[in-house]
Legacy VTK file of the C-alpha trace (Angstrom):
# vtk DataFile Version 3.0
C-alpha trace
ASCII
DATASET POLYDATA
POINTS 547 float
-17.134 -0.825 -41.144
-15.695 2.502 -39.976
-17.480 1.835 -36.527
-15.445 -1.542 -36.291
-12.435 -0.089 -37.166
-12.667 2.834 -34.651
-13.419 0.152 -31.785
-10.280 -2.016 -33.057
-8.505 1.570 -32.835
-10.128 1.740 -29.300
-9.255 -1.176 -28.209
-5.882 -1.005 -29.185
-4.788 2.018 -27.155
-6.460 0.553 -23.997
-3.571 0.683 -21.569
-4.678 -2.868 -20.574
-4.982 -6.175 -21.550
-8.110 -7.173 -23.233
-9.345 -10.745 -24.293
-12.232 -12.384 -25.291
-13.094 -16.115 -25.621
-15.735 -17.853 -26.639
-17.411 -20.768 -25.089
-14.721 -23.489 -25.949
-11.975 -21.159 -24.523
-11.440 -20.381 -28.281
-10.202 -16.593 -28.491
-12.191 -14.216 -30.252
-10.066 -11.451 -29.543
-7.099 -9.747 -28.395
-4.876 -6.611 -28.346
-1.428 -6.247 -28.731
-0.848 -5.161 -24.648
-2.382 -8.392 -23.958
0.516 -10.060 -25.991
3.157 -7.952 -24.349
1.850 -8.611 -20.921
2.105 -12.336 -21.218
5.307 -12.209 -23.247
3.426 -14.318 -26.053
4.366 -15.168 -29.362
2.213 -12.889 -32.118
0.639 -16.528 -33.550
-0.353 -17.449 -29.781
-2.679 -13.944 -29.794
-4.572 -15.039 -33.252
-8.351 -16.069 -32.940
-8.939 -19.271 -32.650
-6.085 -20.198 -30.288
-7.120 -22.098 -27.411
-6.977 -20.883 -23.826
-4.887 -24.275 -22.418
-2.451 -23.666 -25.366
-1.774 -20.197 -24.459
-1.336 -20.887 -20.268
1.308 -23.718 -21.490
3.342 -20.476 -22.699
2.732 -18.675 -19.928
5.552 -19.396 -17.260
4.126 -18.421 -13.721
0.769 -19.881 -11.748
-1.633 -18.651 -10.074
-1.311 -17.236 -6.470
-2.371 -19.219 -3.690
-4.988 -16.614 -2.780
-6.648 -16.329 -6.134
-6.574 -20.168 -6.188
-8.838 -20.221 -3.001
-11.635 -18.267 -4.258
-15.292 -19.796 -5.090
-15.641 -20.147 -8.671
-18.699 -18.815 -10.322
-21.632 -21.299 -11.358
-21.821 -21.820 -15.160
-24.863 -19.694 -17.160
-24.798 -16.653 -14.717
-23.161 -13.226 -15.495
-20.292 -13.094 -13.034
-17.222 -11.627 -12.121
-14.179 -13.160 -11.267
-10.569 -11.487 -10.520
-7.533 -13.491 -10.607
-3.899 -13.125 -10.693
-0.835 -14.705 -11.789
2.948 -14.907 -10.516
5.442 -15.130 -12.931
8.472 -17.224 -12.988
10.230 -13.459 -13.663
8.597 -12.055 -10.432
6.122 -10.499 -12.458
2.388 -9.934 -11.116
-0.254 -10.171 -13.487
-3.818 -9.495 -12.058
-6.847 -10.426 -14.553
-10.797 -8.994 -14.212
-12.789 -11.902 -15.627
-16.366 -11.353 -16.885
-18.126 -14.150 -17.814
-21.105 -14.160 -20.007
-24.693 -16.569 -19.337
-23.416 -18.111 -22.879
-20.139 -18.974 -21.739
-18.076 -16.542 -23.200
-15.910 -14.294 -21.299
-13.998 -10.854 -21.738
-10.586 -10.091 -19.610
-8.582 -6.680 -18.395
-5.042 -8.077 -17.980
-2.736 -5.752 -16.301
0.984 -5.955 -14.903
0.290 -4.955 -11.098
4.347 -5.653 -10.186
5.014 -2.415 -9.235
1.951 -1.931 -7.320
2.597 -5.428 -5.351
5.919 -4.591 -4.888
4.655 -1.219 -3.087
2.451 -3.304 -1.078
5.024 -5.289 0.520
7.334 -2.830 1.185
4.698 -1.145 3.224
3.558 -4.463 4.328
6.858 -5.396 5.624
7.416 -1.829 7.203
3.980 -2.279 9.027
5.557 -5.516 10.452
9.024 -4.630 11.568
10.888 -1.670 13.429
12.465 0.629 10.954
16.032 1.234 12.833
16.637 -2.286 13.883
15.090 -4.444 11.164
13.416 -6.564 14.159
9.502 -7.452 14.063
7.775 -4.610 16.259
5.311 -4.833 18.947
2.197 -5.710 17.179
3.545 -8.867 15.111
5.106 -10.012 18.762
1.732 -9.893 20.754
0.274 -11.863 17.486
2.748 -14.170 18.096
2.226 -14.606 21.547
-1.591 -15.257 20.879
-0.737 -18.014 18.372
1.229 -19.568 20.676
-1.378 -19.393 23.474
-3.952 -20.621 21.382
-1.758 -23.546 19.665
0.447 -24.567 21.815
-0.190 -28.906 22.256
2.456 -30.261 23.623
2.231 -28.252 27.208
5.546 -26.310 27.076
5.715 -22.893 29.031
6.348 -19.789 26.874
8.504 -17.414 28.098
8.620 -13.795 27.839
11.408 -11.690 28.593
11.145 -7.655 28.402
14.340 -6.540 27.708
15.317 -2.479 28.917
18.706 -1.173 27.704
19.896 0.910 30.942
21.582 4.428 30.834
20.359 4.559 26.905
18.368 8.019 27.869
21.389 9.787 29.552
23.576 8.345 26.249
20.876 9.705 23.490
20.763 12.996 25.272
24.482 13.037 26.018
25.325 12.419 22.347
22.767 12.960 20.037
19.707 11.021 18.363
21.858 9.701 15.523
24.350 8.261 18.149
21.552 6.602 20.107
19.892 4.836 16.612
23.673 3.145 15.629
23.228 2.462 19.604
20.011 0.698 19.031
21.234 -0.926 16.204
24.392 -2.486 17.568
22.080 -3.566 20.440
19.925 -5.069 18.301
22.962 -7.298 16.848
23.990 -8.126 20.233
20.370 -9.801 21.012
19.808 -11.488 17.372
23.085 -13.195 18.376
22.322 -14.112 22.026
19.449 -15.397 20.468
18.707 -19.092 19.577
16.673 -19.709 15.792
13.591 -20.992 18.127
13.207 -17.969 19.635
11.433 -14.877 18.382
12.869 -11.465 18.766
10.991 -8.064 18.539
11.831 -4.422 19.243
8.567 -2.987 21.592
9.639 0.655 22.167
12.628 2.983 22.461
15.242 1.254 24.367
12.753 -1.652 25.478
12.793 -5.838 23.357
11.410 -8.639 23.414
12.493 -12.366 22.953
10.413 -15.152 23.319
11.416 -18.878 24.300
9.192 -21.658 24.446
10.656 -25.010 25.667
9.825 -27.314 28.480
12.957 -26.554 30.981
11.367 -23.459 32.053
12.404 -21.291 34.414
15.435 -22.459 33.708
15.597 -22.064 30.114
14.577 -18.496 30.553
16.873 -17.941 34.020
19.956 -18.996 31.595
19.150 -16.811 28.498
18.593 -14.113 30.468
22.033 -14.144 32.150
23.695 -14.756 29.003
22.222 -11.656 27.924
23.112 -9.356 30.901
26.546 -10.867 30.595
27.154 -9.990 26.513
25.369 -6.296 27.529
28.359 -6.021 30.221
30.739 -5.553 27.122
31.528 -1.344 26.486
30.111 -0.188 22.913
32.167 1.273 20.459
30.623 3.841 18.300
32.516 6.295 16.244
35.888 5.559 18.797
32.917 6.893 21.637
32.755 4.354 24.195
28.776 3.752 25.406
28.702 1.352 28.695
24.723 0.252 28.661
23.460 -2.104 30.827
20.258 -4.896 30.657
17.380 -5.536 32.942
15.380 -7.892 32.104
11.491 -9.049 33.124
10.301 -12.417 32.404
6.786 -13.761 32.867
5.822 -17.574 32.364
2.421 -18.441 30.396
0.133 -19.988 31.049
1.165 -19.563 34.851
1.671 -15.478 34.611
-0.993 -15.165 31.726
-3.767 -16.848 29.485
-3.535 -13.392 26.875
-0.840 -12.041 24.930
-1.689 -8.462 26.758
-1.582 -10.175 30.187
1.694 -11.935 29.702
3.301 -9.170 28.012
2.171 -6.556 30.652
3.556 -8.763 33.517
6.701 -9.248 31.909
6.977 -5.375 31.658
5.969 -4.927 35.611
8.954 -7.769 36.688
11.131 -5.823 34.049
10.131 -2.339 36.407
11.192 -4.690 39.222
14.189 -5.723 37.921
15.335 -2.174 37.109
14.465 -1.335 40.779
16.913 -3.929 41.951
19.956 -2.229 40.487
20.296 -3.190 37.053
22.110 -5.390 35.458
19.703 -8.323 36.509
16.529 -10.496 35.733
13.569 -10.757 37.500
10.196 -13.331 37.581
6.627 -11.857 37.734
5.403 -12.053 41.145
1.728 -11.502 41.961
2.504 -8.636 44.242
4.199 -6.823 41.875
0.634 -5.269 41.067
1.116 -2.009 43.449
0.638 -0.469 39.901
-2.840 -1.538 40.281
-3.876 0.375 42.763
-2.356 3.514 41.649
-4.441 3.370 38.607
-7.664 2.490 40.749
-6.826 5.803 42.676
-6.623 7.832 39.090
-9.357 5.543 37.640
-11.542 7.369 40.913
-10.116 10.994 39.752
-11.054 10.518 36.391
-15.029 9.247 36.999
-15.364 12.620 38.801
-13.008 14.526 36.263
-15.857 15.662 33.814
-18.246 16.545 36.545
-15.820 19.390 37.795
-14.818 20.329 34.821
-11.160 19.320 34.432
-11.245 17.976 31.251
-10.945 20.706 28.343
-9.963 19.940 24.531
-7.143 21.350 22.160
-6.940 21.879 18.172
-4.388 21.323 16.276
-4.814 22.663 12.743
-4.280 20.409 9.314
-2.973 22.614 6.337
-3.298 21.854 2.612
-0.252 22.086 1.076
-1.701 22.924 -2.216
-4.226 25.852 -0.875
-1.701 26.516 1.596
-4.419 27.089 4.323
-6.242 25.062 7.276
-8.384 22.728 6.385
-9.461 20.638 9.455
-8.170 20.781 12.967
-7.775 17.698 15.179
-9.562 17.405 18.456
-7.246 16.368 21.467
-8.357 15.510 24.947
-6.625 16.939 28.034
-6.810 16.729 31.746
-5.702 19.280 34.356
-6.165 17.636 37.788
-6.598 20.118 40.680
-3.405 18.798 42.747
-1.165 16.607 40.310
-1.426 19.371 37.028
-1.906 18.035 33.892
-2.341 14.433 32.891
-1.069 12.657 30.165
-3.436 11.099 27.861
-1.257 7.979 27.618
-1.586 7.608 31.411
-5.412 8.217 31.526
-6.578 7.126 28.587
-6.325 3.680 29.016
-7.345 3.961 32.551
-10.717 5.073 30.738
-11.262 2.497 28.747
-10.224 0.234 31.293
-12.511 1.390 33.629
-15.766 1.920 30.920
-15.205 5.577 31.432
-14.381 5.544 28.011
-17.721 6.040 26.492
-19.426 8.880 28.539
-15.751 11.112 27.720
-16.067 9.694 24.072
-19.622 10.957 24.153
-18.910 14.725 25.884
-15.743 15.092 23.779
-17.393 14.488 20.166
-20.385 16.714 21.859
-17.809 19.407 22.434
-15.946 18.838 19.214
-18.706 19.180 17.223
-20.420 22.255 18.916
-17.119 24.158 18.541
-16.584 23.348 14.870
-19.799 24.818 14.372
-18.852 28.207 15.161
-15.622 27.840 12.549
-15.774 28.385 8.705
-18.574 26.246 6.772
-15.235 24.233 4.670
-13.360 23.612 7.952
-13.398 19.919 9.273
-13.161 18.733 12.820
-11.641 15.023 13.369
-12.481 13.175 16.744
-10.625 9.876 17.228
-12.041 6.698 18.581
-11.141 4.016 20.829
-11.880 0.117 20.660
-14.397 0.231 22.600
-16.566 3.486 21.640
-16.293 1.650 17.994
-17.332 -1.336 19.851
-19.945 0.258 21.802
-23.573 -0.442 20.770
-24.545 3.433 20.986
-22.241 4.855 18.826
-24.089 5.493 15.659
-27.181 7.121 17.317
-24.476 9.189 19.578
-23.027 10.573 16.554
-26.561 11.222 14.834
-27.776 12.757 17.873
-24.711 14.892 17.986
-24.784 16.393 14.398
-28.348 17.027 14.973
-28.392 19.222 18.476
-25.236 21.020 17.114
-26.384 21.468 13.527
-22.908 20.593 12.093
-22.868 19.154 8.653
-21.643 15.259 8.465
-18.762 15.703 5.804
-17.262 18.299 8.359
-16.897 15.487 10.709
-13.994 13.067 10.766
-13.363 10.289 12.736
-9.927 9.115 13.182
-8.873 5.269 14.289
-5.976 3.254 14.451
-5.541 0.019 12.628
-5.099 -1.311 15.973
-8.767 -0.355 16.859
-9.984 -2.819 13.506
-7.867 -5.554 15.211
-10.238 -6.255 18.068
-13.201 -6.943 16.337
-12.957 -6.810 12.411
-15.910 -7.872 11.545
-17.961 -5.286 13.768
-15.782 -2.535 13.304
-16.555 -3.131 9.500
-20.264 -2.744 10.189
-19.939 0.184 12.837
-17.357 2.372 10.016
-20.088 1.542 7.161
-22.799 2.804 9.024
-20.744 5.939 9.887
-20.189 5.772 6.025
-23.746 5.724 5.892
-24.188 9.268 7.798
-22.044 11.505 5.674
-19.339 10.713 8.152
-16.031 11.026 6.693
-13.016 8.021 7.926
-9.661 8.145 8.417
-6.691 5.575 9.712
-5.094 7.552 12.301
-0.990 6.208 12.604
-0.840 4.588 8.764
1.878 2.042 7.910
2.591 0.933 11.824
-0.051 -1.573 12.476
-0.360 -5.374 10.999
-2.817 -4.980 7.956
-2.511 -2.103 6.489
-3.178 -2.998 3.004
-6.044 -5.372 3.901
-8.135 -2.908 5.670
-7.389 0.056 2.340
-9.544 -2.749 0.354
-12.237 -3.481 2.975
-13.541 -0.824 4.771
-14.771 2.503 3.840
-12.182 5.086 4.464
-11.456 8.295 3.404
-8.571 9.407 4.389
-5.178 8.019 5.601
-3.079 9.649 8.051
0.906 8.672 7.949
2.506 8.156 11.055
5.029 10.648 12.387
7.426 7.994 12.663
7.800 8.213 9.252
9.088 11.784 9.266
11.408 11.498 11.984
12.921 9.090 9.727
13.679 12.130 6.732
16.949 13.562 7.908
18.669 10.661 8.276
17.181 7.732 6.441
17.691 8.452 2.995
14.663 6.072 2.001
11.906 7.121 4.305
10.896 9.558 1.607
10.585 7.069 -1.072
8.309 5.281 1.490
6.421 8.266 2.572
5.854 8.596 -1.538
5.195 5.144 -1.875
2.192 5.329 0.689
1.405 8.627 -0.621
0.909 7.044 -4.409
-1.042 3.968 -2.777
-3.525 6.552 -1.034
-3.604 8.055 -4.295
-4.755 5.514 -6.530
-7.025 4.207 -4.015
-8.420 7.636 -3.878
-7.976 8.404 -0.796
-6.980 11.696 0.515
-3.531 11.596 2.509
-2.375 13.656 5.565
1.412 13.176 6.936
1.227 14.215 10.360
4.238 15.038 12.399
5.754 17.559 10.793
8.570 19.171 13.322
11.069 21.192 10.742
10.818 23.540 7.515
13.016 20.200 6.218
10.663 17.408 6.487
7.645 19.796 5.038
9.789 20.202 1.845
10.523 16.677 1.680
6.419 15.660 2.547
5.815 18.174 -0.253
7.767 16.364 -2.907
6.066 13.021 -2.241
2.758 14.911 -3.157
1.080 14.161 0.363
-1.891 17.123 0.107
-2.116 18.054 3.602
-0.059 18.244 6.793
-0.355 18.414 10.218
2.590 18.781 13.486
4.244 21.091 15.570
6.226 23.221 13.122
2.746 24.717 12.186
1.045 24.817 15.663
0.959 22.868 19.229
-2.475 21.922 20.063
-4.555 25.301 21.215
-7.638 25.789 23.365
-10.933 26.435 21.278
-10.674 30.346 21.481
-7.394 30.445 19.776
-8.775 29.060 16.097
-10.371 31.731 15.180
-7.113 33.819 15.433
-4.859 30.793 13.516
-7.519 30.777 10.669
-6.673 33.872 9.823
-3.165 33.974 10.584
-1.333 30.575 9.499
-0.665 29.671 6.161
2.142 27.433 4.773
LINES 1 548
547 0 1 2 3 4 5 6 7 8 9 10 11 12 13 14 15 16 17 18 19 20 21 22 23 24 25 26 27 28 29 30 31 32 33 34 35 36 37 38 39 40 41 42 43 44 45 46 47 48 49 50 51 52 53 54 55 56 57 58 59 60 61 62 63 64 65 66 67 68 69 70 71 72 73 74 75 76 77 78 79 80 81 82 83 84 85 86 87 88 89 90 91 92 93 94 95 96 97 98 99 100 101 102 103 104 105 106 107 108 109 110 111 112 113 114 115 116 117 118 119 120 121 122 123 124 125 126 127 128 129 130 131 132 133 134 135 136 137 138 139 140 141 142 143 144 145 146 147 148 149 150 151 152 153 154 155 156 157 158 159 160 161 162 163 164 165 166 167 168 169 170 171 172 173 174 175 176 177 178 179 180 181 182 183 184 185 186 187 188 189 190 191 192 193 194 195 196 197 198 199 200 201 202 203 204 205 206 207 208 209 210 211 212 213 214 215 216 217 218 219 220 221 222 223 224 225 226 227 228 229 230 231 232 233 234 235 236 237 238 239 240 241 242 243 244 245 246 247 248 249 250 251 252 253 254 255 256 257 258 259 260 261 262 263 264 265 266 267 268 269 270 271 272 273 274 275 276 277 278 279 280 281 282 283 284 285 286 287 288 289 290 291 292 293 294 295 296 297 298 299 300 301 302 303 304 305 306 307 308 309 310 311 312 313 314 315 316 317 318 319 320 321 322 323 324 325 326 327 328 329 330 331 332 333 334 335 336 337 338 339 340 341 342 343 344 345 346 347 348 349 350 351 352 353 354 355 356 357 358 359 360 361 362 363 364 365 366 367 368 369 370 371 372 373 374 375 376 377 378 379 380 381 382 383 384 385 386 387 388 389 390 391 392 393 394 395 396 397 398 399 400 401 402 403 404 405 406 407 408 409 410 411 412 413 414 415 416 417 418 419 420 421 422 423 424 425 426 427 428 429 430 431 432 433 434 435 436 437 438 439 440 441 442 443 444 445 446 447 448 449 450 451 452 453 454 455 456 457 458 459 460 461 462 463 464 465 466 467 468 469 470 471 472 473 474 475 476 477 478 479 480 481 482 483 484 485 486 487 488 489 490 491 492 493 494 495 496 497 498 499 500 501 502 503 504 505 506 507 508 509 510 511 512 513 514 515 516 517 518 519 520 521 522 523 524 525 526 527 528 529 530 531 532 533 534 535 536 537 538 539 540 541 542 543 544 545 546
């Protein structure tokens, strides 16, 4: 009797829900959290009350996703979990066991807040957090729906919007003057804009809309004007007047592309075009308008040589814990000084590589490289490499990064691969497999860029990570958007209770690292500790930088 009693006691201060019913859906038992939860009357939580009698007082139903799952054959252990929107707005999410006899025992718990997380950063991985607008990612999702669904044979349009003079205003006038820029701009598009057409902010100063009728190019030839005619109009920001103009790009699917990238990077070259013209105009993709092409053909041709003589070299940049107050890992970044043009930028190259299949054999030298020189660091010092579509792609990965730790003896849990959500976008289902065999190695995972691509949340549940890594865009947010630090603590506490260890990387100013520190992020990473530093230079910030 005093065992039963403790249990009841036990059961009691679960912080959960617990029921059990028997195999007529007759309860058997219940706490008083399970009562609370579902807002029941006491009589409703007595044994013996049936399970159809209790929904009826429940006033909610189940989510369409919880709805859509398999159920369990009868006479089988299984488990099942489920959950339940309430007519309040309440989320209610339910871990069903059921027994071989039929009976079953339930965790009820009110996962509101939690959901409500979620969609914030849901949302905030789907739009632009200045303007409001959807950003780049849900517009070249859109553009591949379209593509892929259109039946009736109408043309899609896409028009790449660049605000002119917006550099020489920002600079002239200050960041905060350019983002109430931005925003105004933004206003002035939604309204040029028709309900039937989508609108997304890309980059900086740079849109998109996109129009899909029959009447094209004259539906497009006419929107476009009416834009470059509203962007004629002075803006008036704090009595400052700001005289902007618009050039704008359009390219015609399926005519100018068959792929969201293709259409969208066509639209972008007639936009260059456009701007070359003078401004203040609108100009079609034309076929010639490749030229770019063959500029990249002439650096894809530097670049195959590049790591023959020796022109690429790799940079650290050290992660600190905030709680230690030391390094803990340093990230490894690529670099290329070319004998006559200086250095490259990776965002020029790097896509030249993996254009060109160049990709791999760099891939393969730079985790080489990465891991030799982590060897000679500290045993508790981690090195992170990051990865492109394709090396995750690439059939030799695994056995390049088994080979690696092996010839340069470093320990698996001291390496860390880094990738963007982007990167699980091109092939989820392989990238799943590739990342668990990684898993598999002692390798430890990390989503580079956190909370800017399209399923954040979904790929937290489904693939084994280790580590996310919040985008700097985040930070630059802190000194004047008074809720980027409740977001920055909202992903913080979702990395948290998914156990996963959270970096915040762009850290520029002794303001944002008090404000990451707050949201109880444990480690950091950006310029206000170090710039990226050759190899020999570690040693030397080991012993030196603390925070």
């Amino acid at each position: 009797m005093a065992e039963n009693a403790l249990l009841r006691i036990a059961i009691e201060k679960l912080p959960l829900g617990l029921s059990m019913f028997d195999q007529d859906d007759k309860l058997l038992l219940a706490n008083k959290q399970y009562g609370q939860i579902w807002n029941l009357p006491e009589e409703l939580s007595e044994p013996g009350t049936s399970f159809s009698v209790i929904m009826k007082q429940s006033f909610g139903e189940e989510t369409e996703q919880s709805r859509s799952q398999s159920v369990p054959p009868l006479g089988i252990s299984s488990v099942r979990r489920r959950e339940w929107r309430m007519d309040n707005g309440r989320h209610i999410e339910i871990v069903v066991t059921r027994l071989p006899d039929g009976r079953s025992i339930a965790l009820h718990e009110d996962v509101t807040a939690q959901r409500q997380a979620e969609a914030q950063i849901t949302y905030l991985a789907e739009h632009d957090q200045l303007t409001g607008l959807p950003n780049r990612n849900v517009m070249l999702s859109r553009v591949s729906e379209y593509l892929q669904r259109n039946e009736r044979g109408d043309d899609l349009a896409a028009l790449w919007l660049n605000l002119g003079s917006f550099k020489l205003v920002n600079d002239s006038y200050g960041h905060s003057f350019g983002d109430k820029l931005l925003c105004l701009a933004a206003d002035r598009l939604r309204k040029c804009s028709r309900k039937t057409e989508f609108l997304a902010r890309c980059d900086g100063d740079e849109f998109v809309i996109l129009q899909c009728g029959p009447q094209q190019p004259a539906s497009s030839s006419e929107l476009a004007q009416r834009l470059i005619d509203e962007f004629s109009h002075t803006f008036n920001i704090e009595d400052n007047l700001a005289q902007v103009g618009l050039s704008v790009g359009i390219a015609l699917a399926p005519g100018d592309g068959n792929s969201a990238g293709e259409l969208i990077k066509n639209a972008h070259l007639a936009m260059d075009r456009a701007k070359e013209n003078g401004r203040n105009t609108f100009c079609y993709f034309e076929s010639q308008m490749d030229a770019r092409i063959q500029s990249r053909r002439v650096m894809e041709i530097d670049l195959r040589s590049a790591l023959q003589r020796k022109e690429l070299h790799l940079a650290f940049q050290p992660l600190l814990d905030l709680k230690q107050g030391k390094i803990t890992a340093f990230e490894t970044l690529l670099r290329w000084r070319h004998p006559s043009k200086g250095n490259v930028s990776p965002a020029d190259f790097i896509s030249v590589a993996e254009q060109a299949g160049l990709i791999i054999p760099i891939g393969q030298w730079v985790l080489a490289q990465a891991c030799q020189v982590a060897k000679s660091w500290p045993s508790d010092i981690r090195v992170s490499v990051n990865l492109s579509p394709m090396q995750l792609a690439h059939a030799s990965l695994i056995d390049d990064v088994n080979t690696t730790l092996a010839d340069t003896g470093l320990d698996a849990s001291r390496l860390e691969i880094e990738i963007t959500e982007s990167v699980m976008m091109e092939d989820p289902s392989q990238a799943l497999i590739q990342l668990q065999a990684l898993s598999k190695l002692g390798v430890r995972l990390a989503i580079d860029d956190f909370g800017t691509g399209y399923s954040s949340l979904s790929y937290l549940h489904s693939y084994p990570f280790d580590r996310i890594k919040i985008d700097r865009s985040f930070v630059r947010d802190l000194e004047n958007n008074p809720e980027a630090q409740t977001i920055i603590s909202a992903m913080v506490n979702l990395g948290v209770n998914l156990n996963l260890a959270v970096t915040v990387e762009g850290i520029e100013t002794e303001q944002q690292l008090q404000a990451v520190r707050s949201t109880g992020a444990g480690e950091v990473q950006g310029f206000l500790f170090s710039k990226p530093l050759p190899a020999e230079h570690v040693v030397g910030l080991l012993n030196t930088l603390k925070v």
